[in-house]
C-alpha positions in Angstrom: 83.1 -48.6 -0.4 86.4 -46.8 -0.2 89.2 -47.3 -2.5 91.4 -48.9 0.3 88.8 -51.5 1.4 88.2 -52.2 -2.5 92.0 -52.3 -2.9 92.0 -55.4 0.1 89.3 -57.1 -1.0 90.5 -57.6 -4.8 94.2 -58.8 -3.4 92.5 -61.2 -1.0 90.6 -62.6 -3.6 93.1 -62.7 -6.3 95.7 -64.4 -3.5 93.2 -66.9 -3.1 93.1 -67.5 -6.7 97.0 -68.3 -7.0 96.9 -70.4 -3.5 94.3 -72.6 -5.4 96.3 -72.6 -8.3 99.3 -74.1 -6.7 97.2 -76.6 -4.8 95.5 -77.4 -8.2 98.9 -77.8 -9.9 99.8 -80.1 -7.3 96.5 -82.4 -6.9 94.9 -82.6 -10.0 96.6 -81.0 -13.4 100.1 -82.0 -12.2 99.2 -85.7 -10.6 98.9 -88.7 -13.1 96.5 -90.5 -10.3 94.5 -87.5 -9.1 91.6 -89.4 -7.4 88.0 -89.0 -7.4 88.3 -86.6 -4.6 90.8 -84.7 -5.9 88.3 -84.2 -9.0 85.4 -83.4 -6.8 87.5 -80.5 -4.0 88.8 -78.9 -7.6 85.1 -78.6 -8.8 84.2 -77.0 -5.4 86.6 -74.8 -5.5 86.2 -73.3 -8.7 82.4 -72.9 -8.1 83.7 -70.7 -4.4 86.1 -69.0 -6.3 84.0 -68.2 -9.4 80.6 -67.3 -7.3 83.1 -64.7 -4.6 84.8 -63.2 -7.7 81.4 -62.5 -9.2 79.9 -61.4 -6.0 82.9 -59.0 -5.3 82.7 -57.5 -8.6 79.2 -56.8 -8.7 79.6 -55.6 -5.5 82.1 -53.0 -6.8 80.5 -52.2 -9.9 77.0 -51.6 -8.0 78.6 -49.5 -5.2 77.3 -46.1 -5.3 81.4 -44.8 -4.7 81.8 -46.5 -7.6 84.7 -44.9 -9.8 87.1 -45.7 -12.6 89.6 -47.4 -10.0 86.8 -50.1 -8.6 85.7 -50.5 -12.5 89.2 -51.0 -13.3 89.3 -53.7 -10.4 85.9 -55.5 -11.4 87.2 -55.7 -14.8 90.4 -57.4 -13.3 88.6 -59.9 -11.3 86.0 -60.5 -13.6 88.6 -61.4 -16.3 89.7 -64.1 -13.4 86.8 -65.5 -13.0 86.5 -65.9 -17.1 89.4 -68.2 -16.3 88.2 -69.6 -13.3 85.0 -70.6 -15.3 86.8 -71.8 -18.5 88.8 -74.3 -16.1 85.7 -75.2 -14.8 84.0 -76.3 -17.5 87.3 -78.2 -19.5 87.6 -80.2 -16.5 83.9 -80.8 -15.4 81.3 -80.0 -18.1 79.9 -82.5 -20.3 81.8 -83.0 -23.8 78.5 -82.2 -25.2 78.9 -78.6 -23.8 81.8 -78.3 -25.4 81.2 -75.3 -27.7 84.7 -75.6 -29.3 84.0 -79.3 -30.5 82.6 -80.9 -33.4 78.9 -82.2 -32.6 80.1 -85.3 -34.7 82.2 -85.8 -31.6 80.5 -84.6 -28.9 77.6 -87.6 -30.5 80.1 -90.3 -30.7 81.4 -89.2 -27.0 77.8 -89.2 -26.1 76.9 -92.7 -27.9 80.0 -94.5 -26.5 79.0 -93.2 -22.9 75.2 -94.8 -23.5 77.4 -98.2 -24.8 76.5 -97.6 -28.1 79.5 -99.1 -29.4 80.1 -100.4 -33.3 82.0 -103.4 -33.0 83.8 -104.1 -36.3 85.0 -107.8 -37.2 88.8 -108.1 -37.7 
């Protein structure tokens, strides 16, 4: 793979990143009645962005012109796709995925979803 075509493909990918970005900003993070839909093209997206970053640096890092230029590359696209993923999952993983919350919560969130709801008398 030479250096040029390795060159392309990471600024290809990485514009595709930041025209998703916008769009996101503009659909979903940035619209107080982001739809359904909206929701469901941002999920997609990630997924194609995260599985063609992943497959581009593997692709680098496998290549048998493989030098400290296309490492340095992988390394930046892989650290996109970190992102990409992170999005992913605050937006469309299950609470009780969360790793970064409480299992106290992630129970309650789970209870309140099954309607297991304490009603208190007031």
């Amino acid at each position: 793979m030479s250096v040029q075509l390795v060159r392309t493909q990471a600024a290809e990918f990485l514009a595709e990143v930041e025209h998703y970005r916008t769009l996101f900003e503009k659909h979903v993070y940035g619209n107080p009645n982001a739809t359904q839909f909206d929701y469901q093209q941002h999920r997609m997206c990630l997924a194609k962005l995260i599985f063609k970053g992943d497959q581009l640096a593997i692709n680098l890092l496998q290549s048998p012109e493989a030098n400290a230029e296309t490492r340095s590359v992988a390394l930046d696209i892989t650290a996109q796709v970190e992102e990409l993923a992170h999005t992913f999952c605050e937006y469309h993983a299950p609470v009780t995925a969360a790793m970064d919350l409480p299992a106290s919560f992630q129970t309650a969130c789970e209870e309140l979803k099954n309607g297991q709801v304490v009603k208190f008398d007031l």
